[in-house]
Z-matrix of the N, CA and C atoms (Angstrom, degrees):
N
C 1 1.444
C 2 1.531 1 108.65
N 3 1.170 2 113.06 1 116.53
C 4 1.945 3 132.01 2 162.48
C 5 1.522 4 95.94 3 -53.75
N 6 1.238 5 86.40 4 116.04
C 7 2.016 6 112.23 5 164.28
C 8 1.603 7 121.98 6 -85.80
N 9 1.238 8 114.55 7 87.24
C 10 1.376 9 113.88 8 -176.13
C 11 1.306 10 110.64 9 -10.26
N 12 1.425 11 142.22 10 173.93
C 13 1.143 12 147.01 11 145.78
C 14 1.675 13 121.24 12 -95.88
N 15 1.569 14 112.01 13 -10.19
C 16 1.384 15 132.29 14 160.54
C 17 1.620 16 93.84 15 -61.16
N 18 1.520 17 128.90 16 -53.22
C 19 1.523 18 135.46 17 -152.61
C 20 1.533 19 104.76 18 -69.38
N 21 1.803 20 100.66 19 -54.52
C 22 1.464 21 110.88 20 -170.31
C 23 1.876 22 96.97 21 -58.02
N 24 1.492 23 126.49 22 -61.67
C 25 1.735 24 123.38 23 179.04
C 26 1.259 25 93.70 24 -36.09
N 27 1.129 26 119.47 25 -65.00
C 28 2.039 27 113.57 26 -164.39
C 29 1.489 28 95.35 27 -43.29
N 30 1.217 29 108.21 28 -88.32
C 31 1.735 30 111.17 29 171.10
C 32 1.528 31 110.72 30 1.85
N 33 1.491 32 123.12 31 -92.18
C 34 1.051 33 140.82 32 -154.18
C 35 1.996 34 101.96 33 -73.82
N 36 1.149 35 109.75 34 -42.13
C 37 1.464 36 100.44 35 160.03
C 38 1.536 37 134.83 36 -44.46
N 39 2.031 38 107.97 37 -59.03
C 40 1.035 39 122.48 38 -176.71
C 41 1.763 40 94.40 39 -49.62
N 42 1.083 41 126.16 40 -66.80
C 43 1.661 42 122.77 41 -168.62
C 44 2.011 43 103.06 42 -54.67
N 45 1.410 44 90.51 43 -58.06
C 46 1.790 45 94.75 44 -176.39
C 47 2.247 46 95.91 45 -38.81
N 48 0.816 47 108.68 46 -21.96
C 49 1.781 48 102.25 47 -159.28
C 50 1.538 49 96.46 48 -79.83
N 51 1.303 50 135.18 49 -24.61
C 52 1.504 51 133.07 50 -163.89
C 53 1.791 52 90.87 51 -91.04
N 54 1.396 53 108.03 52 -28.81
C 55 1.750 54 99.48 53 170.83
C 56 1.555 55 116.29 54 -113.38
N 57 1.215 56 113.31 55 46.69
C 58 1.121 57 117.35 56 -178.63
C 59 1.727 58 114.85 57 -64.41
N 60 1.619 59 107.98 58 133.48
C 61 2.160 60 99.37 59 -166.67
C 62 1.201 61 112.57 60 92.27
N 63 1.359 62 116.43 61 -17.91
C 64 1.420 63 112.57 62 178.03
C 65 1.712 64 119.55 63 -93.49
N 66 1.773 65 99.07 64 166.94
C 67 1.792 66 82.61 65 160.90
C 68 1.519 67 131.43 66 -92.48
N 69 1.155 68 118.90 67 -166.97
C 70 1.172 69 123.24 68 149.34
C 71 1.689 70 110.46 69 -25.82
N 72 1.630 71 112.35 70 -88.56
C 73 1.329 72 130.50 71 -163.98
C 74 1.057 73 100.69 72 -70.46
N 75 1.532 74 149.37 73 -25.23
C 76 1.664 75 149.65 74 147.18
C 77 1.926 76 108.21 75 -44.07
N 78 1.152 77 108.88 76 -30.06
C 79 1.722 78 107.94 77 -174.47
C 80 1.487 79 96.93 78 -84.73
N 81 1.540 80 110.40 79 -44.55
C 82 1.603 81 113.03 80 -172.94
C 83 1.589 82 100.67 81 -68.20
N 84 1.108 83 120.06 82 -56.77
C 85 1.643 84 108.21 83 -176.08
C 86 1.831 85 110.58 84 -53.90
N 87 1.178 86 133.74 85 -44.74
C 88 1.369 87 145.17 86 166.86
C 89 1.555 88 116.17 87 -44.35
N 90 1.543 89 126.41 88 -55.79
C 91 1.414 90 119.48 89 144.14
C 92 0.984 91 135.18 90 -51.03
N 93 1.165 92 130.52 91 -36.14
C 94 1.635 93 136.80 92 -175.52
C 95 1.480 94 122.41 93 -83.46
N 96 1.296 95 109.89 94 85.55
C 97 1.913 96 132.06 95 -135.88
C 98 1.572 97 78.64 96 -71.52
N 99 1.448 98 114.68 97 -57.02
C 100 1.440 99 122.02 98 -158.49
C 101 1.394 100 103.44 99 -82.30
N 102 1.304 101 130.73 100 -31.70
C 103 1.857 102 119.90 101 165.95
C 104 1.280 103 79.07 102 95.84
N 105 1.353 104 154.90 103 60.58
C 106 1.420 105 141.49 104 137.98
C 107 1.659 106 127.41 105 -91.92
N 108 1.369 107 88.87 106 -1.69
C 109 1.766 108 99.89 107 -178.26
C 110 1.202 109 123.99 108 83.42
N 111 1.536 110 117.98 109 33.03
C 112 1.920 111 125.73 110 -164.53
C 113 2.036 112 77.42 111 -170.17
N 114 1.466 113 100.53 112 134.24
C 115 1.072 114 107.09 113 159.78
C 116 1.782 115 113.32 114 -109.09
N 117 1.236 116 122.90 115 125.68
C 118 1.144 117 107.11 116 -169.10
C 119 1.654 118 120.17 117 -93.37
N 120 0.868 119 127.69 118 -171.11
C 121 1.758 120 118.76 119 174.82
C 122 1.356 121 133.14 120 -61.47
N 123 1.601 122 102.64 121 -42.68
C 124 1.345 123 135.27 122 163.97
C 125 2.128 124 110.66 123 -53.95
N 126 1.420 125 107.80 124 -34.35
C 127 1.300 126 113.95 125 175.32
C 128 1.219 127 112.06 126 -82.55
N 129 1.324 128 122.90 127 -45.53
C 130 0.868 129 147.63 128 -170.09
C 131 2.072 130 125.46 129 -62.66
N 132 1.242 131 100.07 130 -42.06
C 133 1.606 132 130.14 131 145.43
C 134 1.751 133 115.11 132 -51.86
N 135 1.464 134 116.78 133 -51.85
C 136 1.230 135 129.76 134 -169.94
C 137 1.780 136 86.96 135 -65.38
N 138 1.263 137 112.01 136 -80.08
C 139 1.660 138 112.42 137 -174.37
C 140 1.151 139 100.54 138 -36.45
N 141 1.067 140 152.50 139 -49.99
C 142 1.635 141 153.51 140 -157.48
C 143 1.373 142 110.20 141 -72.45
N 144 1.456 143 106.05 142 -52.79
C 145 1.800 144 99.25 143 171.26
C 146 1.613 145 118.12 144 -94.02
N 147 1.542 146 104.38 145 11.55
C 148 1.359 147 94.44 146 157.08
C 149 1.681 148 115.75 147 -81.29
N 150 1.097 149 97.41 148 -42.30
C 151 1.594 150 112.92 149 -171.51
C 152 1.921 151 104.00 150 -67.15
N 153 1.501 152 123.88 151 -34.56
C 154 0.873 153 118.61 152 168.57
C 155 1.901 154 115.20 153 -67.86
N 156 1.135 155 145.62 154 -46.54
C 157 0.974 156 149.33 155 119.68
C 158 1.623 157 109.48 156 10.78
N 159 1.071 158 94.15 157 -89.78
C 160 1.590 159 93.39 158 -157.00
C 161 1.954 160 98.63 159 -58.29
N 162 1.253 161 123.43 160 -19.89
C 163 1.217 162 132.61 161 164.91
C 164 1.796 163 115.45 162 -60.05
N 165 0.972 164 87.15 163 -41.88
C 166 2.140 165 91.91 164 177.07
C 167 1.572 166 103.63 165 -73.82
N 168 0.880 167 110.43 166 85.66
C 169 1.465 168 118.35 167 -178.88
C 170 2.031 169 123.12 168 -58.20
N 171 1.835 170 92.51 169 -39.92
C 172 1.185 171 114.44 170 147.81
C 173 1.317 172 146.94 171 -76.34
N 174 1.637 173 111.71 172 -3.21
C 175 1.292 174 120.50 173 172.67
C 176 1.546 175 110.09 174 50.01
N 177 1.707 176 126.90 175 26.06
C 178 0.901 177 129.70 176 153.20
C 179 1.494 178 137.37 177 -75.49
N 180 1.627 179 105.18 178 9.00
C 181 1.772 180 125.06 179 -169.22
C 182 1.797 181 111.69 180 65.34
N 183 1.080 182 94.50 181 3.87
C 184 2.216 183 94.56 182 163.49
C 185 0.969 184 96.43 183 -123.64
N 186 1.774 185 102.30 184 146.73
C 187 1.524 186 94.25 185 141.05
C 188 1.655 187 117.43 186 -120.86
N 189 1.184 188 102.32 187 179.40
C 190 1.520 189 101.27 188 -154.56
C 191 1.728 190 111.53 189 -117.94
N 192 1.105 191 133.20 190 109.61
C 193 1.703 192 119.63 191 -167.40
C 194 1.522 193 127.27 192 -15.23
N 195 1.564 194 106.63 193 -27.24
C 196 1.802 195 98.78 194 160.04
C 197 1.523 196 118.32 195 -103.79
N 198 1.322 197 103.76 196 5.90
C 199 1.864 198 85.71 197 161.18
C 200 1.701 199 92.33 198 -85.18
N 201 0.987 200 118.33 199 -52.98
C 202 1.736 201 118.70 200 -157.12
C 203 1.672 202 79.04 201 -40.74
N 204 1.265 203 122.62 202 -95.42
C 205 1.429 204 135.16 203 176.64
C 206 1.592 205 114.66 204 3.95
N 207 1.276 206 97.55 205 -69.17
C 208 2.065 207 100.14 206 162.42
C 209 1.250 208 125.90 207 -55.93
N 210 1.376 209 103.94 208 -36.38
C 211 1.820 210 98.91 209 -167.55
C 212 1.995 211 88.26 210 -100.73
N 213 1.251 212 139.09 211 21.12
C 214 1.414 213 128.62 212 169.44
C 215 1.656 214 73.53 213 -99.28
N 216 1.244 215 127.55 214 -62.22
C 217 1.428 216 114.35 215 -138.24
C 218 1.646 217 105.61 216 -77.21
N 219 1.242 218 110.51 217 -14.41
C 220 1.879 219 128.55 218 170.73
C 221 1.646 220 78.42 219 -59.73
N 222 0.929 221 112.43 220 -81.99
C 223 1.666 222 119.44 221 -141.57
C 224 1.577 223 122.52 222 -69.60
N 225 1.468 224 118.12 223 5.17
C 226 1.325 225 145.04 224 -156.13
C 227 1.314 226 115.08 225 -75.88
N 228 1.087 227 169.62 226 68.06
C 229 1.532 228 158.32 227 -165.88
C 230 1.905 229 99.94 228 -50.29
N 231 1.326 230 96.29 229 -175.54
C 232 1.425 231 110.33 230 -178.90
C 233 1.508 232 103.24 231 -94.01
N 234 1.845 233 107.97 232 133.90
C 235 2.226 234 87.76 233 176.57
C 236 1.459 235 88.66 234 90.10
N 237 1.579 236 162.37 235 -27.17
C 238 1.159 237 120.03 236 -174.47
C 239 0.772 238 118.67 237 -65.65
N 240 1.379 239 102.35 238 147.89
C 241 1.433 240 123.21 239 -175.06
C 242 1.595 241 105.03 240 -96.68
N 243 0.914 242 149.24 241 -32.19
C 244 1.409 243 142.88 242 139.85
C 245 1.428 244 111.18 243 -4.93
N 246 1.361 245 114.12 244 -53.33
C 247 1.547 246 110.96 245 -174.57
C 248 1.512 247 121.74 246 -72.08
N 249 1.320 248 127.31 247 2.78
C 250 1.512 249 136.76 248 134.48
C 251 1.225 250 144.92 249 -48.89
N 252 1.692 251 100.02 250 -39.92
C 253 1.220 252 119.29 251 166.75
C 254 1.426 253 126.28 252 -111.87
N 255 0.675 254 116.04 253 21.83
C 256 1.483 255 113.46 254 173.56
C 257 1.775 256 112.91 255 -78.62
N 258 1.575 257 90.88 256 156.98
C 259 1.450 258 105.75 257 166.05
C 260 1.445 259 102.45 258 -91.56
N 261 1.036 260 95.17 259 178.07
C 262 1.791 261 102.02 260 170.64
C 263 1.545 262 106.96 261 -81.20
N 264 1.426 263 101.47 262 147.20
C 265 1.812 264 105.57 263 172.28
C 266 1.880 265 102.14 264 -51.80
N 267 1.217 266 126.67 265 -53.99
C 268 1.473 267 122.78 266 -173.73
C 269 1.332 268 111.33 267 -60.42
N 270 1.612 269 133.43 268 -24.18
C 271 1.537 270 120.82 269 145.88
C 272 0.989 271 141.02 270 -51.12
N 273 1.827 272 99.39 271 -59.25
C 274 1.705 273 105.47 272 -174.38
C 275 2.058 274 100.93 273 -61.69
N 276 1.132 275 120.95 274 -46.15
C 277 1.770 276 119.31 275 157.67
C 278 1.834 277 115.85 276 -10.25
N 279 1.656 278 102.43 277 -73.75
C 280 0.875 279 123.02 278 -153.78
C 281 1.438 280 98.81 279 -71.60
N 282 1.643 281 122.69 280 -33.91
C 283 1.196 282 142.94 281 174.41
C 284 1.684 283 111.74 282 -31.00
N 285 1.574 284 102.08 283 -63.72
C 286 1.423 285 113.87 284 161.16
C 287 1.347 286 141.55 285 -140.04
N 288 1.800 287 94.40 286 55.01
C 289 1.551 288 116.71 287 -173.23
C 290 1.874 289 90.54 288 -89.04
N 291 1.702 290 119.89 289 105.52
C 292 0.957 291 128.93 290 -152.30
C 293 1.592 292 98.71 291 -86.02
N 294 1.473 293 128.86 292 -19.51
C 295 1.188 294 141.28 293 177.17
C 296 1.745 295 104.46 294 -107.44
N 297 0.878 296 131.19 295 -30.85
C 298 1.168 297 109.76 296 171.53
C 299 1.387 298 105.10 297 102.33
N 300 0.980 299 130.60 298 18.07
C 301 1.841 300 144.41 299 179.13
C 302 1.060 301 116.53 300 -81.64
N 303 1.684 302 130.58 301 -25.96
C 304 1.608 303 126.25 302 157.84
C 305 2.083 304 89.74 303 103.21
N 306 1.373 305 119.35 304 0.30
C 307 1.081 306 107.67 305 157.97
C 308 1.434 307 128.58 306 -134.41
N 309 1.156 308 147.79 307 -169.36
C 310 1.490 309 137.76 308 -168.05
C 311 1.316 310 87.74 309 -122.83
N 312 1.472 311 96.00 310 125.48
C 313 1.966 312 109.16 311 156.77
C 314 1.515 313 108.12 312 -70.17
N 315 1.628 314 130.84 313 179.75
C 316 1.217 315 154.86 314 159.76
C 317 1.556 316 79.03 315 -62.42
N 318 1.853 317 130.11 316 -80.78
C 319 1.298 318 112.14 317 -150.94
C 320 1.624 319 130.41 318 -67.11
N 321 1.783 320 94.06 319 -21.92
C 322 1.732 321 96.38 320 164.58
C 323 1.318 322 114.50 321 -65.25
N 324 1.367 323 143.78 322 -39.86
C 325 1.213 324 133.51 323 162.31
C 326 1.373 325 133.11 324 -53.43
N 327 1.577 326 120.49 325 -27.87
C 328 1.056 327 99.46 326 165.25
C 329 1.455 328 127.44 327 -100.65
N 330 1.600 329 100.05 328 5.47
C 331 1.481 330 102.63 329 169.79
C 332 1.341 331 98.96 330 -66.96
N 333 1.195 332 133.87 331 -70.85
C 334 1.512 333 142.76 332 -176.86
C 335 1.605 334 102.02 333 -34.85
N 336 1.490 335 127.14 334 -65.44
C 337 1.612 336 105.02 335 170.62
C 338 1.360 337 124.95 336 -60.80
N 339 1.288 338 138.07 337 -16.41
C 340 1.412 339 130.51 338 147.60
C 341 1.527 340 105.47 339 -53.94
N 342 0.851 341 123.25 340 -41.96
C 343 2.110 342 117.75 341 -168.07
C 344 1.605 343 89.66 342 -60.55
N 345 1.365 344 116.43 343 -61.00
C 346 1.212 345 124.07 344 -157.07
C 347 1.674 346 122.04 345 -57.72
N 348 1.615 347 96.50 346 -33.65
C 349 1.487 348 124.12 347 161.17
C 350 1.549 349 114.57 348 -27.86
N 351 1.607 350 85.57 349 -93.65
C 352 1.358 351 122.42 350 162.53
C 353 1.761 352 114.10 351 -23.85
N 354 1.126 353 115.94 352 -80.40
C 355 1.462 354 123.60 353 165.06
C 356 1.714 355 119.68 354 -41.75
N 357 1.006 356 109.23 355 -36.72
C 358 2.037 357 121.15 356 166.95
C 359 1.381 358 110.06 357 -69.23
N 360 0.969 359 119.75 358 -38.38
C 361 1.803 360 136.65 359 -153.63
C 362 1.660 361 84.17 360 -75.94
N 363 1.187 362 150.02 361 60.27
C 364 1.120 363 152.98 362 175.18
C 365 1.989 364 117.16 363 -44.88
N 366 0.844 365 120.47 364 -48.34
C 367 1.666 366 131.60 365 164.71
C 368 1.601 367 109.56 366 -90.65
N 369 1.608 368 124.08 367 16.61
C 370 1.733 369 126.55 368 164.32
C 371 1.796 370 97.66 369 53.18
N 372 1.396 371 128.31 370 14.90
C 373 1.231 372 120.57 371 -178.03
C 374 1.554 373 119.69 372 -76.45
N 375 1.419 374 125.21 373 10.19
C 376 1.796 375 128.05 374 -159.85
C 377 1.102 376 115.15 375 87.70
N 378 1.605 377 136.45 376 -41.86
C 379 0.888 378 133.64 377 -144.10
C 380 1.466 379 120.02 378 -141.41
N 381 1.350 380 129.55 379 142.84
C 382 1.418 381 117.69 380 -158.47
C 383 2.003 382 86.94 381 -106.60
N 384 1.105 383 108.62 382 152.91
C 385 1.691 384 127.03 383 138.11
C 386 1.452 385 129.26 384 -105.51
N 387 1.235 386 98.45 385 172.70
C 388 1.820 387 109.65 386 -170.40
C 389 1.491 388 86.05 387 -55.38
N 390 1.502 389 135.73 388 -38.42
C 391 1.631 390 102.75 389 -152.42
C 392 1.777 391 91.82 390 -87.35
N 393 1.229 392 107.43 391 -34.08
C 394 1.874 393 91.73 392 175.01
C 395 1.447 394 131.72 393 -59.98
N 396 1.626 395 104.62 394 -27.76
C 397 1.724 396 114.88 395 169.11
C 398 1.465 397 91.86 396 -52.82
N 399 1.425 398 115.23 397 -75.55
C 400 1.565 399 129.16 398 177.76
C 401 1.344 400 125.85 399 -14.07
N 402 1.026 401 116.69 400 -67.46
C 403 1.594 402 152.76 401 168.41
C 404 2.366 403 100.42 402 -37.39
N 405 1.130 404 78.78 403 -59.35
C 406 1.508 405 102.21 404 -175.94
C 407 1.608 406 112.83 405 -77.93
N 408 1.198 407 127.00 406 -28.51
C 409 1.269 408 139.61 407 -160.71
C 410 1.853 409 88.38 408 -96.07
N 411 1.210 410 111.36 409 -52.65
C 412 1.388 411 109.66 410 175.81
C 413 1.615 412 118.74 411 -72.94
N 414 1.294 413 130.08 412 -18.57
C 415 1.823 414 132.64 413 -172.25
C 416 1.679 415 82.62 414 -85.93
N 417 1.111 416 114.30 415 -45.58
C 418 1.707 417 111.91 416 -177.45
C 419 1.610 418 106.22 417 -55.61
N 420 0.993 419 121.97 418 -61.78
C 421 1.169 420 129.21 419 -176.41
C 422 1.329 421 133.78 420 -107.11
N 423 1.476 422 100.10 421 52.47
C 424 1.355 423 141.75 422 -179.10
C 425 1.868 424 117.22 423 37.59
N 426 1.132 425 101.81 424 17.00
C 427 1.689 426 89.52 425 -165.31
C 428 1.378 427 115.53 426 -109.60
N 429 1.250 428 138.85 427 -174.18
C 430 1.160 429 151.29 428 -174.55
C 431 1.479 430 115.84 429 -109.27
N 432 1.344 431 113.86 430 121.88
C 433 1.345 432 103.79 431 -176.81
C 434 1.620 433 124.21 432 -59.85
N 435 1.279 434 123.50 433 136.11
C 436 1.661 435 114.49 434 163.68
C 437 1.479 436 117.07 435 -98.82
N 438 0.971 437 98.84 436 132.12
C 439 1.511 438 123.48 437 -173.56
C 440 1.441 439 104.21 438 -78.41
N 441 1.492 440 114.20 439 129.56
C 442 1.317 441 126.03 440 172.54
C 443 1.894 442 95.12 441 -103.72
N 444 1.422 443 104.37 442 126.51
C 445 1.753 444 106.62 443 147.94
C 446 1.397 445 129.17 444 -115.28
């Protein structure tokens, strides 16, 4: 089954939103509980339902296009650049609202950060690095990497 590319942004947003302002290597150090330089899936899940969490404003297990909306704009630095590209919270939702209810469960979100996983995990090895966050942080947000020598 073909994964929208509307689904994969939702994906990569919903996680991009718990590090919103940050970089690349600021998101990888922030997942990487243990600091070994590989975020693994298992970590990787943890960041996801933290960030979903702190998104349920109601602690009712959904969230709803204006919590996402509150807790992106809670969590925002000054200068993101995220906030150019974004979809609307009621897309990236709809992206992988698996029932069609107009809000995100706890389990649609972390199905969607497993997709997103999965889809980052560039060599299928478990585990992402700075250049696959990287890699991923830029296909999301359309750009081309620049090379430092």
């Amino acid at each position: 089954m073909k994964v929208p590319v509307v689904s994969l942004m939702a994906g990569c947003l919903f996680a991009g939103a718990a590090f919103a302002g940050h970089s690349p290597d600021a998101k990888m150090k922030m997942m990487d509980s243990n600091q070994d330089g590989k975020v693994t899936a298992a970590e990787h899940a943890a960041g996801a339902r933290q960030m979903f969490d702190k998104m349920d404003s109601d602690k009712d297990g959904q969230v709803t296009a204006a919590e996402m909306d509150a807790g992106q704009k809670a969590m925002k630095g000054e200068g993101d650049e995220q906030s150019q590209h974004q979809i609307s919270s009621a897309d990236k939702i709809k992206a992988v609202d698996s029932n069609n209810d107009g809000v995100l469960t706890a389990a649609e979100h972390e199905a969607a950060s497993r997709d997103m996983f999965a889809k980052m995990d560039g060599n299928q090895d478990g585990v992402l690095t700075a250049d696959e966050i990287q890699a991923g942080h830029e296909k999301m947000m359309g750009k081309k990497k620049a090379h430092t020598y």
